[in-house]
N, CA and C atoms of all chains as a GROMACS GRO file, in nm:
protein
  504
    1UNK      N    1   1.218  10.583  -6.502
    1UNK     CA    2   1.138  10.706  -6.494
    1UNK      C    3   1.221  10.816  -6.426
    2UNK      N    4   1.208  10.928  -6.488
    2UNK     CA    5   1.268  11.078  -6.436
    2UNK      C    6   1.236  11.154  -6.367
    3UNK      N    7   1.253  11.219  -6.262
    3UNK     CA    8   1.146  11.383  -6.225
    3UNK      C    9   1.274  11.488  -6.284
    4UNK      N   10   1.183  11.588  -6.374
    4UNK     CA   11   1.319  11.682  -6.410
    4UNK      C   12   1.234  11.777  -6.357
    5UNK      N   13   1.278  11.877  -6.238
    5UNK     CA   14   1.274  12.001  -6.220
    5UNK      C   15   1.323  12.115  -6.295
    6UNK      N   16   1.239  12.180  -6.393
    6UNK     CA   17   1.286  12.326  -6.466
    6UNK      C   18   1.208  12.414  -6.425
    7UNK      N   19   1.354  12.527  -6.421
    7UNK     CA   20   1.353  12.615  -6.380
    7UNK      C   21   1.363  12.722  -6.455
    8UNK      N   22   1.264  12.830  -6.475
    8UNK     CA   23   1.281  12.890  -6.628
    8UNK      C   24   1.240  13.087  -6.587
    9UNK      N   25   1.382  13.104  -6.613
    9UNK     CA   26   1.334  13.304  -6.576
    9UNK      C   27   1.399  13.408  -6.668
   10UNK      N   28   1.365  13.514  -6.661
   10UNK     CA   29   1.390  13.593  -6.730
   10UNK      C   30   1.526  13.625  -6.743
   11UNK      N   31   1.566  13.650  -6.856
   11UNK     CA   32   1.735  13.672  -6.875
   11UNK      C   33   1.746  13.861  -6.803
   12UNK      N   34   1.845  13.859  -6.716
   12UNK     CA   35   1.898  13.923  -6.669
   12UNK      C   36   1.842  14.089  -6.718
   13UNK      N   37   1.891  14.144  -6.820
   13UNK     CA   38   1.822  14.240  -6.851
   13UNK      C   39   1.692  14.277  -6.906
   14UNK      N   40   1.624  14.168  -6.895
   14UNK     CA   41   1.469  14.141  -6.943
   14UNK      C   42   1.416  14.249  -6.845
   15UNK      N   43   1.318  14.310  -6.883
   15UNK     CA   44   1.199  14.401  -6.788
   15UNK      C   45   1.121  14.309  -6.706
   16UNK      N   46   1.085  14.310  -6.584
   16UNK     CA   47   0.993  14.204  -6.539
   16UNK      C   48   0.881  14.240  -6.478
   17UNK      N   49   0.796  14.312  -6.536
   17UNK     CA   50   0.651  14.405  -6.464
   17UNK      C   51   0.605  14.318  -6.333
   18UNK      N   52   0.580  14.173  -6.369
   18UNK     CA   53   0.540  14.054  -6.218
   18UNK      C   54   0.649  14.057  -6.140
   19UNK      N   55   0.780  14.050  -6.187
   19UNK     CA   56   0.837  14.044  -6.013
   19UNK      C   57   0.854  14.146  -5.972
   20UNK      N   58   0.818  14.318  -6.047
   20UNK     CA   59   0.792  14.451  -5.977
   20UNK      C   60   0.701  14.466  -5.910
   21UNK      N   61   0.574  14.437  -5.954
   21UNK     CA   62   0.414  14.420  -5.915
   21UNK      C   63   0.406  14.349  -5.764
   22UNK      N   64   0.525  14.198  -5.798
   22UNK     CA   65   0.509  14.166  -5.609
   22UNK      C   66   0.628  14.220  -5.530
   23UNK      N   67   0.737  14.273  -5.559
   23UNK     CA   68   0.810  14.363  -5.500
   23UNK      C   69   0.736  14.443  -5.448
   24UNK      N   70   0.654  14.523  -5.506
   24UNK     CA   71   0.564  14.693  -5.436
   24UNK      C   72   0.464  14.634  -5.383
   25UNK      N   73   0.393  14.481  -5.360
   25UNK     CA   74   0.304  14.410  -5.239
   25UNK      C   75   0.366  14.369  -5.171
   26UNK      N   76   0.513  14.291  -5.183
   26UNK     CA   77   0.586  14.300  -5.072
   26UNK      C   78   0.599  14.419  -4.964
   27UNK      N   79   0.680  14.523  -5.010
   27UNK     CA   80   0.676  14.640  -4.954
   27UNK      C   81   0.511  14.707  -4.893
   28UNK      N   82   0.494  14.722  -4.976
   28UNK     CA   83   0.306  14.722  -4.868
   28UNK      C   84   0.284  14.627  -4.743
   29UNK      N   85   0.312  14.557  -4.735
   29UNK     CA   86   0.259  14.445  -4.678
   29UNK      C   87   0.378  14.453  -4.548
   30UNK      N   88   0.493  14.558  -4.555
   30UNK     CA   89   0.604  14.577  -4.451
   30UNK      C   90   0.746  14.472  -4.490
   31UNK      N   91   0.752  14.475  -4.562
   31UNK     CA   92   0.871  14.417  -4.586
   31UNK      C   93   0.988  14.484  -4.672
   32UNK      N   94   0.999  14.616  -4.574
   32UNK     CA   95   1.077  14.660  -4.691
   32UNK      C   96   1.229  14.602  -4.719
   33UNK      N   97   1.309  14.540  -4.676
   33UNK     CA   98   1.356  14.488  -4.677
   33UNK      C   99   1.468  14.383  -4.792
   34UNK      N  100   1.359  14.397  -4.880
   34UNK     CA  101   1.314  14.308  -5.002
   34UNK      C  102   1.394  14.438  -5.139
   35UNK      N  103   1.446  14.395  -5.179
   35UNK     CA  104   1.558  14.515  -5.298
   35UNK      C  105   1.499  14.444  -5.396
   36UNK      N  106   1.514  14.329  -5.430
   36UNK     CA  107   1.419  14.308  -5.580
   36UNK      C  108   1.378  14.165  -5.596
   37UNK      N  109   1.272  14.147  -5.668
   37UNK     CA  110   1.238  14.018  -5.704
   37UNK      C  111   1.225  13.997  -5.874
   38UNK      N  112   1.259  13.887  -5.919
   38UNK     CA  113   1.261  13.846  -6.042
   38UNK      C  114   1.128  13.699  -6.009
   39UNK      N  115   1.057  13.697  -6.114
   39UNK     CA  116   0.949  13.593  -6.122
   39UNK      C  117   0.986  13.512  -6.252
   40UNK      N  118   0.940  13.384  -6.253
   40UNK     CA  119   0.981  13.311  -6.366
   40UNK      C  120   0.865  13.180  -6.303
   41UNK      N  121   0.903  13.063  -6.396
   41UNK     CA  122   0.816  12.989  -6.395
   41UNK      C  123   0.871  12.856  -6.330
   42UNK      N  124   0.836  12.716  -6.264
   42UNK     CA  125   0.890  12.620  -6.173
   42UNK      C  126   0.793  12.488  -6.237
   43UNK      N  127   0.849  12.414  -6.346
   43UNK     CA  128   0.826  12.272  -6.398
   43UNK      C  129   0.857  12.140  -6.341
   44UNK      N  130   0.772  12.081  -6.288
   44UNK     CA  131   0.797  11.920  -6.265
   44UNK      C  132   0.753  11.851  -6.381
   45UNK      N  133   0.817  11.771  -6.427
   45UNK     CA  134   0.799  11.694  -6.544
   45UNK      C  135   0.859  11.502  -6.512
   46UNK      N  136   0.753  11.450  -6.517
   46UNK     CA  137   0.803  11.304  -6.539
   46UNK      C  138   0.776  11.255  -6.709
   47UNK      N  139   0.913  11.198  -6.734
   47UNK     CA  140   0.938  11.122  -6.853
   47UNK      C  141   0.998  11.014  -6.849
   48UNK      N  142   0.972  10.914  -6.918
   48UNK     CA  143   1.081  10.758  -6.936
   48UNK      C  144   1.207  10.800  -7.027
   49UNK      N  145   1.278  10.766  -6.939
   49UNK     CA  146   1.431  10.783  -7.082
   49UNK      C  147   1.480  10.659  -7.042
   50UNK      N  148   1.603  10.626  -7.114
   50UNK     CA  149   1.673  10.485  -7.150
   50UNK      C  150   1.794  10.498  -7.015
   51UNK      N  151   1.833  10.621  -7.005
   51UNK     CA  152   1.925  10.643  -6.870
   51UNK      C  153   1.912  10.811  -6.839
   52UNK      N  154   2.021  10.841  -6.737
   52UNK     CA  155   2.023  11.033  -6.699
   52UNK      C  156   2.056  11.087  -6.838
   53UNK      N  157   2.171  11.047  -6.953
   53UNK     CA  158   2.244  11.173  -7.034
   53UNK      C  159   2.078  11.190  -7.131
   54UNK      N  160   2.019  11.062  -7.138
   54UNK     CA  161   1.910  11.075  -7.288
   54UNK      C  162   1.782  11.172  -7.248
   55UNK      N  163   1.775  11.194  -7.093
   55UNK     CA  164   1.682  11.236  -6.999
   55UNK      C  165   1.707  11.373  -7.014
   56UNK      N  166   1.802  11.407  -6.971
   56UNK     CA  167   1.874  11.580  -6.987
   56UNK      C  168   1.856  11.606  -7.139
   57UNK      N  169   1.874  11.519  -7.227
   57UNK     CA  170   1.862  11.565  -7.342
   57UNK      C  171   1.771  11.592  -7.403
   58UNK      N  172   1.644  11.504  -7.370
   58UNK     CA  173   1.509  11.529  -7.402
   58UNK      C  174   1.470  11.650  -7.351
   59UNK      N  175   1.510  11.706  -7.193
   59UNK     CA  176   1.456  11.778  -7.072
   59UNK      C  177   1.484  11.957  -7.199
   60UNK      N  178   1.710  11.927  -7.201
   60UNK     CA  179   1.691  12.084  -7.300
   60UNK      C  180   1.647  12.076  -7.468
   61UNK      N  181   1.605  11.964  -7.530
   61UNK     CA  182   1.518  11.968  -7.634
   61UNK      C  183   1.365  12.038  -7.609
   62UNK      N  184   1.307  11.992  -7.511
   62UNK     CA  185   1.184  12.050  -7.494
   62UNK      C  186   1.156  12.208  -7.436
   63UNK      N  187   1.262  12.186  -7.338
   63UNK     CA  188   1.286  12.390  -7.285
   63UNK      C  189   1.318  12.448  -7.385
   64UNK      N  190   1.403  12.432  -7.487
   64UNK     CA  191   1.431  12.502  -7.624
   64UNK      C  192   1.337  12.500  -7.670
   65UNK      N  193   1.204  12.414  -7.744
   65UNK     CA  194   1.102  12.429  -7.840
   65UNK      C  195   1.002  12.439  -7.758
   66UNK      N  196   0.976  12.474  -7.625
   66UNK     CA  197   0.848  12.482  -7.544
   66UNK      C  198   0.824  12.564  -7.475
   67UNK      N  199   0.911  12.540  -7.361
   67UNK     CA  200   0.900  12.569  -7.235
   67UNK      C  201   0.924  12.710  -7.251
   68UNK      N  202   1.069  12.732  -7.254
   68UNK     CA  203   1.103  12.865  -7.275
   68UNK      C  204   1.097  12.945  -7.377
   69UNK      N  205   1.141  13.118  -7.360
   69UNK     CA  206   1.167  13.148  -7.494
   69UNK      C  207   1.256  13.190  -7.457
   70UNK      N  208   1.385  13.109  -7.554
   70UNK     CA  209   1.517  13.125  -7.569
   70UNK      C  210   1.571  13.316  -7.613
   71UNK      N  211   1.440  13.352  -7.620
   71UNK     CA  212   1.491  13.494  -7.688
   71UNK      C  213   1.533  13.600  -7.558
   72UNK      N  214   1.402  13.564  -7.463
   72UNK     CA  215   1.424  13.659  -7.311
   72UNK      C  216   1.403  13.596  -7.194
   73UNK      N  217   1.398  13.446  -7.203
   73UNK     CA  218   1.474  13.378  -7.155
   73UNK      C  219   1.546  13.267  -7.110
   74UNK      N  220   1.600  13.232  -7.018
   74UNK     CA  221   1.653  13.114  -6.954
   74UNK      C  222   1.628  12.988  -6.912
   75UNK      N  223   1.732  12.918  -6.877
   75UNK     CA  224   1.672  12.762  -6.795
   75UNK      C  225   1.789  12.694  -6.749
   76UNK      N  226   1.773  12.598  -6.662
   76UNK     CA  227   1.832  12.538  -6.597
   76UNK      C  228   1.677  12.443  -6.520
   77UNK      N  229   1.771  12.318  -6.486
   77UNK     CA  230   1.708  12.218  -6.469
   77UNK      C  231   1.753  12.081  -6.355
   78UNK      N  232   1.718  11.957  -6.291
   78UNK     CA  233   1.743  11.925  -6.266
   78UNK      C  234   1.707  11.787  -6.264
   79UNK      N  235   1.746  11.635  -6.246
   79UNK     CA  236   1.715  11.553  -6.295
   79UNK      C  237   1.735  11.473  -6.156
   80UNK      N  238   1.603  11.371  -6.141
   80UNK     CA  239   1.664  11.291  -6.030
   80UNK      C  240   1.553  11.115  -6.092
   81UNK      N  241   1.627  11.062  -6.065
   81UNK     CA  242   1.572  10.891  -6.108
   81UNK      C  243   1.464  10.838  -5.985
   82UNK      N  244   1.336  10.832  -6.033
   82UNK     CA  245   1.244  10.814  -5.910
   82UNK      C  246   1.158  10.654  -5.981
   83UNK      N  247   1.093  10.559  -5.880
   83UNK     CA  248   1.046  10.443  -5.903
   83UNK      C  249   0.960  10.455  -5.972
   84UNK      N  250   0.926  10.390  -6.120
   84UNK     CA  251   0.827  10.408  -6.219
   84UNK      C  252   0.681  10.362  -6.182
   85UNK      N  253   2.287  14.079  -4.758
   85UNK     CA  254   2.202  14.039  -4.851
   85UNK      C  255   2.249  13.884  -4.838
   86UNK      N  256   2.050  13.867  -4.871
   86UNK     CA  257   2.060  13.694  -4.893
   86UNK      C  258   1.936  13.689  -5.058
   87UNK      N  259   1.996  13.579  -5.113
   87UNK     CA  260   1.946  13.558  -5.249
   87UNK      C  261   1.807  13.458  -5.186
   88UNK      N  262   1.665  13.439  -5.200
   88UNK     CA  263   1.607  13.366  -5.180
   88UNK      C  264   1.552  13.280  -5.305
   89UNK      N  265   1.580  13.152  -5.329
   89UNK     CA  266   1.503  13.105  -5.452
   89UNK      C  267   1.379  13.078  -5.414
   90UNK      N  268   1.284  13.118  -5.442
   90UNK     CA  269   1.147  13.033  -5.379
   90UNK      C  270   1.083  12.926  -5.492
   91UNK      N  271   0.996  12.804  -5.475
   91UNK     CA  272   0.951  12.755  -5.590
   91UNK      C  273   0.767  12.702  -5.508
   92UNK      N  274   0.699  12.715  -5.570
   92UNK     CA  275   0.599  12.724  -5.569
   92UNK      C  276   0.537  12.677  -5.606
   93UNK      N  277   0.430  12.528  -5.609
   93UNK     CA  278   0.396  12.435  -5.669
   93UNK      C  279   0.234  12.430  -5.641
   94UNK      N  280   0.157  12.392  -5.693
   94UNK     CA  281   0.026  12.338  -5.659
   94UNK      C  282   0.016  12.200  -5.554
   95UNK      N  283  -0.058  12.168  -5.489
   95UNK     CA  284  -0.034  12.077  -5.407
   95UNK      C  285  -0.062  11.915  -5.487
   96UNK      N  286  -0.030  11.832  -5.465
   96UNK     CA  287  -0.048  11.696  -5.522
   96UNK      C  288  -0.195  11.697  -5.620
   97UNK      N  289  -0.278  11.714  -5.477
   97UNK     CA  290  -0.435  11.701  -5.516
   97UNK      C  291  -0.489  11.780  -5.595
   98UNK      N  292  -0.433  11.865  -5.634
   98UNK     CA  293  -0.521  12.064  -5.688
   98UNK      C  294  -0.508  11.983  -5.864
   99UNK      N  295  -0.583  12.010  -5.930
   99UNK     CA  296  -0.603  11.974  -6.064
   99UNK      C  297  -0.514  12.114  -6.140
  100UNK      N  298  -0.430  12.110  -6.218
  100UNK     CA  299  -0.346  12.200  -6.292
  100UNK      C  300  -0.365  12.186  -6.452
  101UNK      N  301  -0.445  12.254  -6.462
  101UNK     CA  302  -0.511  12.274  -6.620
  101UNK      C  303  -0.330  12.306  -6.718
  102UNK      N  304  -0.291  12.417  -6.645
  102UNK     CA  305  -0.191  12.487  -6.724
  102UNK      C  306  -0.056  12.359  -6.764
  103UNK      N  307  -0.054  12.276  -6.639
  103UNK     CA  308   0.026  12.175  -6.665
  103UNK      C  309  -0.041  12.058  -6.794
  104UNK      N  310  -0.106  12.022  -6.770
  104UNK     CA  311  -0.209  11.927  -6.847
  104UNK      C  312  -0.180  12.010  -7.011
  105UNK      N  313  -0.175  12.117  -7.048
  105UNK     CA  314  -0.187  12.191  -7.161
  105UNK      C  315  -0.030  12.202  -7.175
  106UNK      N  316   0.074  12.175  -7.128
  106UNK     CA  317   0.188  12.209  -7.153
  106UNK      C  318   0.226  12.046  -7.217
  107UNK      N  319   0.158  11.990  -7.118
  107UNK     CA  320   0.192  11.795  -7.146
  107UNK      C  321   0.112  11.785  -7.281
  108UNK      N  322   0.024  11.820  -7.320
  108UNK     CA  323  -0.019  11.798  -7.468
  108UNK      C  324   0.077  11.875  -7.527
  109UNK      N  325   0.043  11.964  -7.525
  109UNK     CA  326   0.174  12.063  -7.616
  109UNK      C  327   0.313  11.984  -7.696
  110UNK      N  328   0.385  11.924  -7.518
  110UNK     CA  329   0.503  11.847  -7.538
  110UNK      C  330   0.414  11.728  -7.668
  111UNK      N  331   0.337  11.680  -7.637
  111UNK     CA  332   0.298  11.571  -7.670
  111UNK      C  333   0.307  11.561  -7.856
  112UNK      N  334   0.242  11.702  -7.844
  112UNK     CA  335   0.213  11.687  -8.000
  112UNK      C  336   0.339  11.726  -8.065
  113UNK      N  337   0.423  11.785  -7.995
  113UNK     CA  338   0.585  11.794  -8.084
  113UNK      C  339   0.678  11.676  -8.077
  114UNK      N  340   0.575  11.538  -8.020
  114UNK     CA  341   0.676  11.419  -8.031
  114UNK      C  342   0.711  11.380  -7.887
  115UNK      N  343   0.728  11.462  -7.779
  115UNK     CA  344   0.818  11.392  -7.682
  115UNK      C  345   0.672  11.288  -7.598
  116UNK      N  346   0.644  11.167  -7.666
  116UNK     CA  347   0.597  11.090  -7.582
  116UNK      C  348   0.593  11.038  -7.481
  117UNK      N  349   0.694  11.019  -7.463
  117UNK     CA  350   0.773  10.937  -7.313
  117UNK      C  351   0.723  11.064  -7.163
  118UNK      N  352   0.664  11.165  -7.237
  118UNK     CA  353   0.592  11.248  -7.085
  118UNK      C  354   0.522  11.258  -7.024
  119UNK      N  355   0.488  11.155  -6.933
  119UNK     CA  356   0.376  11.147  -6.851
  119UNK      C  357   0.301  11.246  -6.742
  120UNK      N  358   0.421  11.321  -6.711
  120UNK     CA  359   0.302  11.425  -6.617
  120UNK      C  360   0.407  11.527  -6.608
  121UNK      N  361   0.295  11.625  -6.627
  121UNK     CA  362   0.369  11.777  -6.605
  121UNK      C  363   0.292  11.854  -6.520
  122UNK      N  364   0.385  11.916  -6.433
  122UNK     CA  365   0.319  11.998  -6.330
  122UNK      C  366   0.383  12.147  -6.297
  123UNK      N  367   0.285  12.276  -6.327
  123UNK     CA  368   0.283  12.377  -6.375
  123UNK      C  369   0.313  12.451  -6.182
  124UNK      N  370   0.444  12.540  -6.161
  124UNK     CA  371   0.421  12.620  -6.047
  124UNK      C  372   0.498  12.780  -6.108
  125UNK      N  373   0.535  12.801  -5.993
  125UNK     CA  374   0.605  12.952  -5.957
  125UNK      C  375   0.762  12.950  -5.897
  126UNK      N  376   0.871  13.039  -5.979
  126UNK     CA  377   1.024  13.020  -5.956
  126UNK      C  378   1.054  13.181  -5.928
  127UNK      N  379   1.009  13.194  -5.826
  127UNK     CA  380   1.083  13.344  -5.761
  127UNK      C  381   1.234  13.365  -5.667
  128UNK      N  382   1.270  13.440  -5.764
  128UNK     CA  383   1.409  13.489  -5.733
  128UNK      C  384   1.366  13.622  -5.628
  129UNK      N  385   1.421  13.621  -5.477
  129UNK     CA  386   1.396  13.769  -5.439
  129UNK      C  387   1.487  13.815  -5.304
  130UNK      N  388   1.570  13.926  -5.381
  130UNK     CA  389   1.691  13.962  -5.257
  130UNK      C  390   1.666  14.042  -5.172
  131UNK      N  391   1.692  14.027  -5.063
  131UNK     CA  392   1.684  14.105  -4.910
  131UNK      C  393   1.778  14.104  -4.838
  132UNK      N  394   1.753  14.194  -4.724
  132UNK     CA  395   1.842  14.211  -4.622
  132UNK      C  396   1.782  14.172  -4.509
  133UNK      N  397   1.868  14.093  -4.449
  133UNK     CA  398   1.839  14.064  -4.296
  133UNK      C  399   1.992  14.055  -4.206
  134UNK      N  400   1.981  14.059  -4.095
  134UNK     CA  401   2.096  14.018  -4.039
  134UNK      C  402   2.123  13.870  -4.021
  135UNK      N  403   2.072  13.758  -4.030
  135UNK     CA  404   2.176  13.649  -4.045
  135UNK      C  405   2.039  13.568  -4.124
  136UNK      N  406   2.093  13.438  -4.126
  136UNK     CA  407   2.046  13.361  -4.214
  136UNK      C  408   1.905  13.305  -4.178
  137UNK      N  409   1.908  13.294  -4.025
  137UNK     CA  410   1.757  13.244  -3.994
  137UNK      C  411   1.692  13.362  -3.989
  138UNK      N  412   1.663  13.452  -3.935
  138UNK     CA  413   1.599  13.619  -3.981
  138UNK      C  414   1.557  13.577  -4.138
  139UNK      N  415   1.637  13.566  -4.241
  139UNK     CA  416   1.582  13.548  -4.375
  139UNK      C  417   1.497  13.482  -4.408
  140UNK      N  418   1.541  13.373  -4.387
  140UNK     CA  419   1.412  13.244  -4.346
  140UNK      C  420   1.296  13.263  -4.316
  141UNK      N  421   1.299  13.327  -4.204
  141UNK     CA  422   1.189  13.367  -4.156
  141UNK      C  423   1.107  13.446  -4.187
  142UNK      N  424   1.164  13.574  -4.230
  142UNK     CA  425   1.089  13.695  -4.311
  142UNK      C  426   1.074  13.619  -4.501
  143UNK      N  427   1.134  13.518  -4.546
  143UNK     CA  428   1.063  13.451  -4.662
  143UNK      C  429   0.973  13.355  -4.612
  144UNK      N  430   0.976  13.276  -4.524
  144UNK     CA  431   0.843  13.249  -4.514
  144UNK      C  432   0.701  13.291  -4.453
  145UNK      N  433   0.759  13.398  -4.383
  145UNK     CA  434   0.616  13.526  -4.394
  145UNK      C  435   0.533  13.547  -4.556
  146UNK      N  436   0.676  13.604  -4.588
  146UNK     CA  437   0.602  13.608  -4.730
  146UNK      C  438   0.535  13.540  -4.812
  147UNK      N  439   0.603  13.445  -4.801
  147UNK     CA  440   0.504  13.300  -4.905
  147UNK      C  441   0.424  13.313  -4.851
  148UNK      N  442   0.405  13.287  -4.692
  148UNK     CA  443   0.252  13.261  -4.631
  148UNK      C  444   0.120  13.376  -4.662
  149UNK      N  445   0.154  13.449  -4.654
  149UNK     CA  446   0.104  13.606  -4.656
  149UNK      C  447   0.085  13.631  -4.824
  150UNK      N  448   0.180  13.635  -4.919
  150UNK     CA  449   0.138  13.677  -5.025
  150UNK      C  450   0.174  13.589  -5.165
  151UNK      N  451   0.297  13.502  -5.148
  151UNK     CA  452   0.364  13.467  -5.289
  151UNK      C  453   0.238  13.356  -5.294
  152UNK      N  454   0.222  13.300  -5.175
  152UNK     CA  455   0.146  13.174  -5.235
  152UNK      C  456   0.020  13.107  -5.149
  153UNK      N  457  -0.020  13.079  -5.258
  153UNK     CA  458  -0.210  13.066  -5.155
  153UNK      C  459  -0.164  12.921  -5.074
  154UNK      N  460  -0.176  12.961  -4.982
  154UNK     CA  461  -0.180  12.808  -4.893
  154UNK      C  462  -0.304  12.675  -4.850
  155UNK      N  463  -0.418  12.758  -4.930
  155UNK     CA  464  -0.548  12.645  -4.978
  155UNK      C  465  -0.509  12.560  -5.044
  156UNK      N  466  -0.432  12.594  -5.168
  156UNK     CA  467  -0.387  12.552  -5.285
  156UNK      C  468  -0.280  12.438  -5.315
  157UNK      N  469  -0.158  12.584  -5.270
  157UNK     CA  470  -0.056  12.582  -5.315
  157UNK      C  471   0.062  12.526  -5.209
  158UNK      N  472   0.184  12.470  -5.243
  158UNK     CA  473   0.264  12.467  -5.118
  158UNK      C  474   0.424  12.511  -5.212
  159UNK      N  475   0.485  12.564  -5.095
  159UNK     CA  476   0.645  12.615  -5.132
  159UNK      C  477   0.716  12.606  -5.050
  160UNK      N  478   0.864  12.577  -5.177
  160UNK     CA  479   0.989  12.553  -5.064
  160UNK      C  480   1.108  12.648  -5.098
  161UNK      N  481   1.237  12.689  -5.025
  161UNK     CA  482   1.295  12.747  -5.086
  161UNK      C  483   1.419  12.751  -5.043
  162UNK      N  484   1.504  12.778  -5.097
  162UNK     CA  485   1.662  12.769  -5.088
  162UNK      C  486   1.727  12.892  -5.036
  163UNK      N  487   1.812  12.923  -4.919
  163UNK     CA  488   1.875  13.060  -4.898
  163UNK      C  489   2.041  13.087  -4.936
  164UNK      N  490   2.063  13.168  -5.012
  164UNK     CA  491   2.217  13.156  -5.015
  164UNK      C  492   2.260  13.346  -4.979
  165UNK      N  493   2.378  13.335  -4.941
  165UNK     CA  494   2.400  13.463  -4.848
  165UNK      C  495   2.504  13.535  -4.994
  166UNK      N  496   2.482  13.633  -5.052
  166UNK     CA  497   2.564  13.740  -5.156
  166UNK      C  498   2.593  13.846  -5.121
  167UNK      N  499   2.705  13.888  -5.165
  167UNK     CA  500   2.751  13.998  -5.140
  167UNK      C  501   2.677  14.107  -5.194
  168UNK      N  502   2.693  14.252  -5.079
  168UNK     CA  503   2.582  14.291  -5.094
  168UNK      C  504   2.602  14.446  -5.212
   0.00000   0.00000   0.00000
C-alpha cells in the first residue's frame, strides 16, 4: 500500500483570483508583509501497487486524466510505502 | 524573502465529500487499486521577515487566523529562504 501526496497549482503565468482574494485578507488582517500567494489544491491518495516505479506511474496517469488540468496546470507528487 | 508552502488537510475524522467524489471519479476511469482519497488546500505564499523563525511564526498566525478553520481542518508547512 502507497500514500501519494499531490500537489497540484497553477502554472506560473496562470491568473489566480483565490490566491489574490487571500492575499488582500491577508493584508487586512495586518500582514502586510505577504508579496503574493498562489492557491492550488493538496491530495492524499492511498492505492495498492506491485512496488514504488508502478505507484508513481499510476499516481502521473491519474493527475494527467483527473486531477489536474494539464492545460493551466501543474503537479508534482510524492510517494511513501505505509502498512496496508 | 521566505517561500512558505502551506498544505491544508481536513482532519482524520471530518467526512470529505469532495474527496469521496474524486475516488469515484478515479474509480470509474479504471484505477481500482484506490482506496482513499483525501481532498485539502496547497498554498504557495511569499513574505518578508527577518529570519526564519519570525516566518514561521507570522505563517502560522495566518493559518490560524485565516487559511484554515481549525474546527475542521489541520496544516503543516515547509519554509525555504529565496532570494529576494
Amino acid at each position: 500500500m502507497f500514500l501519494a501526496k499531490v500537489y497540484i497549482s497553477l502554472k506560473p503565468m496562470v491568473n489566480d483570483p483565490q490566491g489574490l482574494t487571500i492575499k488582500q485578507g491577508l493584508h487586512t488582517l495586518g500582514f502586510a508583509q505577504v508579496s503574493s500567494v498562489r492557491a492550488g489544491k493538496y491530495l492524499e491518495i492511498q492505492l495498492d501497487a506491485k512496488d514504488q516505479l508502478n505507484a508513481a506511474a499510476q499516481v502521473k496517469q491519474m493527475s494527467n486524466q483527473l486531477l489536474a488540468n494539464p492545460v493551466i496546470e501543474e503537479f508534482r507528487f510524492e510517494l511513501e510505502e505505509i502498512p496496508p
